[in-house]
N, C-alpha and C positions, 0 to 999 in steps of 0.2 A: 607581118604581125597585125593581128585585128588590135585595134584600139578601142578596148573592151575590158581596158584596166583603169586602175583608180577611184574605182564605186562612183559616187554619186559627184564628185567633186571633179574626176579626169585626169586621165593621164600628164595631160600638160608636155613641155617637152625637155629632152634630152638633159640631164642635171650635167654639164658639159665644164661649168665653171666650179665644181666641185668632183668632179670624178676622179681625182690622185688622192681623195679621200674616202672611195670606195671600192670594194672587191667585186664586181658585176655592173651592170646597167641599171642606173635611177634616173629618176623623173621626176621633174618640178614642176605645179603648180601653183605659184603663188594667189593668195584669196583677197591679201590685204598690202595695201601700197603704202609703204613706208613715209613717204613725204607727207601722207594724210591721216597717217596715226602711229602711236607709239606700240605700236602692237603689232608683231609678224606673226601671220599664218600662213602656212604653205601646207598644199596635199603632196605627200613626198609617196613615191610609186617605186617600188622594190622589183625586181625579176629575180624568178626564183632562182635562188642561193648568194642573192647580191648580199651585201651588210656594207654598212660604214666602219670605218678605222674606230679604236678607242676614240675617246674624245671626252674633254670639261669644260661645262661652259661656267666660267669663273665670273666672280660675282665679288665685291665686299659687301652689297647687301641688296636685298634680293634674288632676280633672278633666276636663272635653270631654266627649265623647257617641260613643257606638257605635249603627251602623245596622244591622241584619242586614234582609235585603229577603225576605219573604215571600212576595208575592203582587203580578201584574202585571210590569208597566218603568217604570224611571223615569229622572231623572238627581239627580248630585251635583256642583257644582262649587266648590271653592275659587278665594278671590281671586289673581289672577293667574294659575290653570293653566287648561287648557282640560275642560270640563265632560266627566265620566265616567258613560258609559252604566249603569244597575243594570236587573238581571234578579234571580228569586229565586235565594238561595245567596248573595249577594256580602254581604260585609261590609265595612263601612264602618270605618276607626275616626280619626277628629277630634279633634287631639290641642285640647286649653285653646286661648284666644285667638288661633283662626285664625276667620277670616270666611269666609261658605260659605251655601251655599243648598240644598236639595234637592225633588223633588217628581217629579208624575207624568211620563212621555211625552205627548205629544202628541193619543194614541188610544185608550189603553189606563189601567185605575185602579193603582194603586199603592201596597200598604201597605208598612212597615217595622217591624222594634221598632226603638222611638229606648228606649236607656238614658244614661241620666243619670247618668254617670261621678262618684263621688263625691270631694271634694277640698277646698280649705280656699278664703274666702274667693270660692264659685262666685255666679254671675250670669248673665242671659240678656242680651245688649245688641241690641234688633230694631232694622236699619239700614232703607236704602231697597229697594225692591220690584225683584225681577228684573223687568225692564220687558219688555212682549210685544215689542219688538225686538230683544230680546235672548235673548228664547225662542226666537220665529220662527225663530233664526239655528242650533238647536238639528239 
């Protein structure tokens, strides 16, 4: 594999400690060191047709997660709306305990910076898998 993913930020390596919460191969690069601020950014790198499980990240106040898309297409979709195409430039922003998925297209890799909105009482809650019939339909 040429390591000639992740745009400008890089591939980083193997998302290894989260992979039972994805359908494909990700990649982590962290930008920002938790011990030295309240603020996580990672550049998170998709292979095509990878995505993450549902997931909430729960909150009493504050919180959620912002995507700004990098490098590649991909999509986003929240529960109940119909799945939104991302290209670089688009940004995402998820507000606290909405359910949601996001990941590569089809064809093509896909990174993001996922930040991790800071707020009180936060949590990740990983549900069930966007199922390939459910991709498919993409």
């Amino acid at each position: 594999m040429e390591n000639n993913h992740g745009g400008f930020f890089g591939l980083g390596e193997p998302n290894i400690n989260f992979a039972k919460y994805f359908i494909g191969n990700s990649y982590l690069n962290p930008l920002t060191d938790m011990n030295k601020t309240n603020i996580f950014i990672a550049n998170v790198t998709f292979e095509p047709k990878c995505r993450n499980n549902w997931h909430i990240h729960h909150a009493s106040k504050g919180g959620g997660q912002i995507l700004i898309c990098v490098d590649g297409e991909g999509w986003y979709q929240e529960e109940g709306k119909k799945p939104q195409k991302l290209k670089v430039g688009d940004v995402v922003s998820i507000p606290a305990n909405v359910k949601h998925w996001h990941g590569a297209s089809s064809s093509k890799w896909f990174s993001h910076l996922a930040i991790e909105v800071p707020g009180e009482d936060t949590s990740t809650e990983w549900c069930e898998p966007v199922s390939d019939e459910e991709y498919d339909k993409l």
